[in-house]
LODO-622442 format. One record per residue: residue in three letters; y, x, z of N, C-alpha, C, O in turn; residue number from 1. Coordinates in steps of 0.02 Angstrom, whole numbers. Example, Ala and Ser with C-alpha at 12.3 -4.5 7.8 and 13.67 -1.06 7.14 Angstrom:
2
ATOM  aa nnorth  neast    nup canorth caeast   caup cnorth  ceast    cup onorth  oeast    oup   i
ATOM ALA   -284    660    390    -225    615    390   -165    660    390   -166    712    423   1
ATOM SER   -112    642    354     -53    684    357      2    645    394     57    670    402   2
***
This chain:
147
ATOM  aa nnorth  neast    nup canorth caeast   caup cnorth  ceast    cup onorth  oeast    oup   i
ATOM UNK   1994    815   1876    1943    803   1825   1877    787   1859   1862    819   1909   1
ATOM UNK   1832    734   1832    1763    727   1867   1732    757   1829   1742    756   1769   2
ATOM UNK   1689    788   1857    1621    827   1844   1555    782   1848   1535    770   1904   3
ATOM UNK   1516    754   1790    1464    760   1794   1420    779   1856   1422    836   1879   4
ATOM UNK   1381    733   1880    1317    780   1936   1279    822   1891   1261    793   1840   5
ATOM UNK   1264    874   1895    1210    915   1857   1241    967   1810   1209   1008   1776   6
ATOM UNK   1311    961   1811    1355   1021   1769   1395   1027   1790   1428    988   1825   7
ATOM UNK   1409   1099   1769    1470   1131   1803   1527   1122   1756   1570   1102   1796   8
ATOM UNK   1549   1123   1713    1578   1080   1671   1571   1036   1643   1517   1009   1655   9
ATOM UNK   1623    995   1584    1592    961   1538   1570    968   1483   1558    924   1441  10
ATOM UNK   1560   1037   1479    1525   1065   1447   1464   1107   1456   1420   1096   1415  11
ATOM UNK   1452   1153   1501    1426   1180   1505   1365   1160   1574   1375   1168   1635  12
ATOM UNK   1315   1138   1547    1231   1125   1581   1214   1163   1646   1209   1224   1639  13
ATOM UNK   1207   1145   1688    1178   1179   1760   1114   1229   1734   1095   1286   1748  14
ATOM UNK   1093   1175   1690    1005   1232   1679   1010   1291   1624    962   1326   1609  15
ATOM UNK   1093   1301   1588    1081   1362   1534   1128   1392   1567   1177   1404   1532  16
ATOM UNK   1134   1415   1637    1187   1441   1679   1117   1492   1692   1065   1467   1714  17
ATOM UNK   1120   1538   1682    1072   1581   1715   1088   1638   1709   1126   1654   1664  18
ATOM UNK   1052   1703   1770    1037   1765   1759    990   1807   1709    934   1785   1697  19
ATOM UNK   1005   1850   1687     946   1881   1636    898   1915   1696    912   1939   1751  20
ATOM UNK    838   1906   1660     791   1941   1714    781   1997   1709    780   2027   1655  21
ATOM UNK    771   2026   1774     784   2105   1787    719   2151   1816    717   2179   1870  22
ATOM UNK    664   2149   1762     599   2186   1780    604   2269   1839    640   2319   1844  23
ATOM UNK    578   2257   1854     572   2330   1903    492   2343   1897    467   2326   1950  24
ATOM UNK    438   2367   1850     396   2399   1819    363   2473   1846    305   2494   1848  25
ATOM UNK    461   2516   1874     458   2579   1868    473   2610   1929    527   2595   1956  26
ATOM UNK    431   2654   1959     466   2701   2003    534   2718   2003    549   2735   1946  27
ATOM UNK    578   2721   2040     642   2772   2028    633   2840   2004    680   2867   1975  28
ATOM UNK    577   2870   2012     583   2934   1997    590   2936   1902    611   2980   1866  29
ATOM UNK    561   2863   1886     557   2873   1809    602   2836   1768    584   2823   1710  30
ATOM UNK    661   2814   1789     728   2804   1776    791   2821   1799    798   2843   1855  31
ATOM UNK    834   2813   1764     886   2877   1765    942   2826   1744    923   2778   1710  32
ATOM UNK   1005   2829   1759    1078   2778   1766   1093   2807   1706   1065   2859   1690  33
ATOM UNK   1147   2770   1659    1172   2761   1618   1229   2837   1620   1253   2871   1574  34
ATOM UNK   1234   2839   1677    1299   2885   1698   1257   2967   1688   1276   3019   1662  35
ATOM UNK   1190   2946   1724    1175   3029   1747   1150   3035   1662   1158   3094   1646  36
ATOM UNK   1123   2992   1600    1111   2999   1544   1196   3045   1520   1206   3101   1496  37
ATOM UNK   1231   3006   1533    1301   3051   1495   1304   3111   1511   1311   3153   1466  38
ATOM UNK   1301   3126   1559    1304   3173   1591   1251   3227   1564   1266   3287   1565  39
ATOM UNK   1211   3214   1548    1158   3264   1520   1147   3254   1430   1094   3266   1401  40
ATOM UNK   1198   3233   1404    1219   3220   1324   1280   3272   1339   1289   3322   1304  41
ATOM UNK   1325   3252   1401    1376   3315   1382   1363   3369   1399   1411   3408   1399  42
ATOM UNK   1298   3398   1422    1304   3451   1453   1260   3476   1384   1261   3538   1384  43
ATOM UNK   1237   3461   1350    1209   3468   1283   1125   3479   1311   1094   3527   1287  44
ATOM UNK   1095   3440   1353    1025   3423   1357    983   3394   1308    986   3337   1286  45
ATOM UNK    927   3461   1284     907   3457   1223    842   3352   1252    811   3336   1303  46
ATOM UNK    850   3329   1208     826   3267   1230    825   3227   1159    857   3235   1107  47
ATOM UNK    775   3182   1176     758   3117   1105    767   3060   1162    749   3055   1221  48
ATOM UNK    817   3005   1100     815   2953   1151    806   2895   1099    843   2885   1051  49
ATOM UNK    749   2857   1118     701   2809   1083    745   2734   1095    751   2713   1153  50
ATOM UNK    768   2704   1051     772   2626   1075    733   2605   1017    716   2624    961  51
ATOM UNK    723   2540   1075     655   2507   1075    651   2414   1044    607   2372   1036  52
ATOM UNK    747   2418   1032     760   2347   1010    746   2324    944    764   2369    906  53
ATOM UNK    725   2278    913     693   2267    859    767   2291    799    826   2280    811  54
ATOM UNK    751   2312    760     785   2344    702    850   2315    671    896   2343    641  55
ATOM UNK    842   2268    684     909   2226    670    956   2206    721   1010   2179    710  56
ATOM UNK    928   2224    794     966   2242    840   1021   2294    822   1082   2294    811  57
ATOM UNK    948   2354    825     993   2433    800   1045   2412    746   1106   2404    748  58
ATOM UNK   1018   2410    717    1094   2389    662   1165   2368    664   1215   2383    631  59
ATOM UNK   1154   2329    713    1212   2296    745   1260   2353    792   1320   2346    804  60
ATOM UNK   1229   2391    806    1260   2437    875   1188   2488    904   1130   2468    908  61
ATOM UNK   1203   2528    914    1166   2594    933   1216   2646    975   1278   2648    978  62
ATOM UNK   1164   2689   1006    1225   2757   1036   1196   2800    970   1147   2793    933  63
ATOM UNK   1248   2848    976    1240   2894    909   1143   2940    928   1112   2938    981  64
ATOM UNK   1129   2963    884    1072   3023    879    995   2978    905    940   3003    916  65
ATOM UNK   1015   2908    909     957   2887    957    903   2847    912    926   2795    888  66
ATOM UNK    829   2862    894     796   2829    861    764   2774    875    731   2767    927  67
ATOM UNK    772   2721    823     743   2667    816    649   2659    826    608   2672    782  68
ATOM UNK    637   2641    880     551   2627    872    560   2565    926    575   2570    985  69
ATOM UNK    545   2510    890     550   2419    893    485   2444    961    451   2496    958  70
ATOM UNK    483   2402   1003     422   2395   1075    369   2378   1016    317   2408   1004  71
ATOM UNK    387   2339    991     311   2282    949    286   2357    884    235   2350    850  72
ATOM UNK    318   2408    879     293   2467    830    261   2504    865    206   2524    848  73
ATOM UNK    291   2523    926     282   2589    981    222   2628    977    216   2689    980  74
ATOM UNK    174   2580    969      88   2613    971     79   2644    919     34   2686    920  75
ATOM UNK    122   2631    846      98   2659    774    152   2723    775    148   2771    737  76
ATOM UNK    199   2715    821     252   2777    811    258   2831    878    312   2848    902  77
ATOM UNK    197   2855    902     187   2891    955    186   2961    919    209   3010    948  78
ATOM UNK    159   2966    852     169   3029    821    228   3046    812    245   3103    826  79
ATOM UNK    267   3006    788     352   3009    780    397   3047    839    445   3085    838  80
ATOM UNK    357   3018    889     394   3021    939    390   3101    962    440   3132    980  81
ATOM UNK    325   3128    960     295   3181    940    338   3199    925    392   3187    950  82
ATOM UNK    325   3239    874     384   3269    826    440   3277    813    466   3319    776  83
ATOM UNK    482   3201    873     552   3193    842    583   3268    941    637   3292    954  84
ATOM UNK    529   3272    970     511   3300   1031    509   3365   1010    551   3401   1039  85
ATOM UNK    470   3396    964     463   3464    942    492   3470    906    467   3516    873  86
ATOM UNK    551   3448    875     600   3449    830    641   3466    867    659   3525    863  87
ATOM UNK    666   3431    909     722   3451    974    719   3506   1013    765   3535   1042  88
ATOM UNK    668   3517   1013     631   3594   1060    665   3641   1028    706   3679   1055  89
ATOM UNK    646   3641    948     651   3711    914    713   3709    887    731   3757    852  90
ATOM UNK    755   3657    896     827   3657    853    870   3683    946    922   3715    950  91
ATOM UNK    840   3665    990     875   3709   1062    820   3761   1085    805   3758   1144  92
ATOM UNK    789   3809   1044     737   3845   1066    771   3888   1131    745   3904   1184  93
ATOM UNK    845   3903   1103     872   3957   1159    871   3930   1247    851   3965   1294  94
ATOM UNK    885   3892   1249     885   3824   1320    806   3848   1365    795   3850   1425  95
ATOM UNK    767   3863   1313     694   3880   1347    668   3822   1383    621   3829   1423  96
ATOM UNK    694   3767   1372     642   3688   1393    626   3652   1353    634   3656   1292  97
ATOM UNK    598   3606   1391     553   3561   1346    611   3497   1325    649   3502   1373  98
ATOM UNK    628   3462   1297     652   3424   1285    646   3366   1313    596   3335   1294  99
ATOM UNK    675   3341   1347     683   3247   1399    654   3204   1328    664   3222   1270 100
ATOM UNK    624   3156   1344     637   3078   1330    660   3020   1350    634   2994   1400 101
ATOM UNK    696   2999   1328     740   2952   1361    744   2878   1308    762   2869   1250 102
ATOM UNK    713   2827   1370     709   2782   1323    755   2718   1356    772   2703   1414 103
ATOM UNK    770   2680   1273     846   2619   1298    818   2561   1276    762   2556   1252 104
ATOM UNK    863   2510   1287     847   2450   1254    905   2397   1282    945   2416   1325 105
ATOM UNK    907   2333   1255     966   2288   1276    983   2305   1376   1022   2348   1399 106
ATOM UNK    959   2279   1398     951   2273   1452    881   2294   1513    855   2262   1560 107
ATOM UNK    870   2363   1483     832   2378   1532    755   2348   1535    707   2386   1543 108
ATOM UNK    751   2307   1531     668   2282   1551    620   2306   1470    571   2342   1478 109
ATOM UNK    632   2293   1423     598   2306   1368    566   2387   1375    508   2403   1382 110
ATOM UNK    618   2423   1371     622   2492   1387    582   2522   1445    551   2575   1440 111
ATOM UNK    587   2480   1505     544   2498   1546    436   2465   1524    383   2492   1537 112
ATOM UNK    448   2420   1499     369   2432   1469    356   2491   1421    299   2513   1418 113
ATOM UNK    401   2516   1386     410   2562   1337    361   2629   1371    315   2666   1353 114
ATOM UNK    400   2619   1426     402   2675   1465    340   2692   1503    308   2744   1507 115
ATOM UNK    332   2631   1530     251   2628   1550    195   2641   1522    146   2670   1546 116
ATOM UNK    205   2609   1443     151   2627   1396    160   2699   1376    112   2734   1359 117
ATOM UNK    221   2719   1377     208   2780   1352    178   2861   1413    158   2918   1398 118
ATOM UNK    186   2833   1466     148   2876   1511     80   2874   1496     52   2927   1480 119
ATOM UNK     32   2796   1500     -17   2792   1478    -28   2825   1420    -84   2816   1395 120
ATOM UNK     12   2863   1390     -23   2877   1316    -13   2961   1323    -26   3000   1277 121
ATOM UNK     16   2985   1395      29   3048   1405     93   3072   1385     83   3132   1373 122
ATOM UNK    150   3061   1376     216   3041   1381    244   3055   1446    303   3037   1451 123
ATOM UNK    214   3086   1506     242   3067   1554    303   3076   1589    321   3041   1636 124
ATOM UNK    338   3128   1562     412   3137   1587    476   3098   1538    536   3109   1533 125
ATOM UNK    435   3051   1508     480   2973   1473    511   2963   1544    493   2977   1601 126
ATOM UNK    574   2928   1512     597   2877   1576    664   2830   1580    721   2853   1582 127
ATOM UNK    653   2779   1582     690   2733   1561    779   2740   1592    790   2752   1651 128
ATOM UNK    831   2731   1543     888   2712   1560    903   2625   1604    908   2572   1574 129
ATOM UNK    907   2635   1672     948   2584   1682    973   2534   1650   1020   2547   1612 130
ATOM UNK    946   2451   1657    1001   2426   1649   1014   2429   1566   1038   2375   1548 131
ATOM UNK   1005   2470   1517     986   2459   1456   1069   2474   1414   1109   2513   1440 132
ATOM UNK   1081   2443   1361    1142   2450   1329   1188   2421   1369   1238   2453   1383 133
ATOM UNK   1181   2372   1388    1236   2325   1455   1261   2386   1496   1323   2391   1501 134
ATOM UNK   1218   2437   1528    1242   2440   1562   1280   2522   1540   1321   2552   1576 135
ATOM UNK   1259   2544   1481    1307   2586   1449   1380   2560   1440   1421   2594   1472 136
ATOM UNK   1410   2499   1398    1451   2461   1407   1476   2457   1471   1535   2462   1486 137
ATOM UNK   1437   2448   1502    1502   2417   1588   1508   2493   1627   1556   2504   1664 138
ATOM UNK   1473   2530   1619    1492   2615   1666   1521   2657   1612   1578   2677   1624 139
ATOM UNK   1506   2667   1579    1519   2712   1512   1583   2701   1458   1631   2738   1447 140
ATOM UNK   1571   2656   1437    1612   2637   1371   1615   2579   1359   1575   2541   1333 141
ATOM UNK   1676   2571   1381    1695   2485   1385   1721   2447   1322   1746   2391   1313 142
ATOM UNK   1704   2507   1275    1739   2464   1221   1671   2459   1169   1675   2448   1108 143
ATOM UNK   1606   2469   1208    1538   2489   1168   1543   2395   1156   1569   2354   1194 144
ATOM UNK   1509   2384   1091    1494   2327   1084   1410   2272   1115   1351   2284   1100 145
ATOM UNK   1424   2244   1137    1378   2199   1174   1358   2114   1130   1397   2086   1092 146
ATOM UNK   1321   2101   1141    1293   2053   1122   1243   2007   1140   1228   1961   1102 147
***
């Protein structure tokens, strides 16, 4: 079969062949793998975990217990976040900690501005999941739906 110069098939365009881009924003100390997140859901770590994908994302697919606050809301829902924090505290009062935040999103980069802004706002033991829903899907649960 001949190939076109400039495509890799005959169908498919050299220039919509691409990688998704992969922000790095964050210290390591303030993100955490998809894996060590399970790991601290099964161990019953009292925690709020924020995604950050616009609402009709969520809809489509979510991990269970995890609240919806869109990046483009984030600044009007810092009280939420608040609360959804001291809610978790006092429903694991016995645990005697403070409750994690843990924030997601498709693929990692959204989530990590999430994350940034929310230190700036005093938030500071937020910290982004790896890699985002993708990468729940490919370590975790392979049968999680992707899109």
């Amino acid at each position: 079969m001949c190939v076109p110069i400039g495509y890799m098939s005959a169908s498919t365009p050299i220039g919509l062949v691409h990688t998704p881009l992969k922000l790095n924003l964050l210290s390591k100390s303030d993100r955490i793998s998809s894996k060590d997140y399970k790991t601290r859901v099964t161990n019953g770590e009292p925690h709020v975990l924020v995604d950050v994908r616009p609402a009709h994302h969520f809809k489509i697919v979510s991990l269970p217990k995890s609240l919806n606050i869109p990046l483009s809301t984030l600044k009007d829902k810092l009280p939420a976040i608040s609360s959804a924090l001291k809610e978790e505290e006092v429903t694991d009062s016995h645990s005697g900690s403070n409750a994690s935040l843990y924030v997601i999103c498709r693929r990692g980069n959204d989530s990590q501005r999430a994350v940034h802004y929310l230190h700036q706002m005093g938030f500071t033991a937020a910290r982004d999941i790896v890699g985002g829903l993708e990468s729940w899907a490919s370590d975790i649960d392979p049968n999680f739906p992707t899109y």
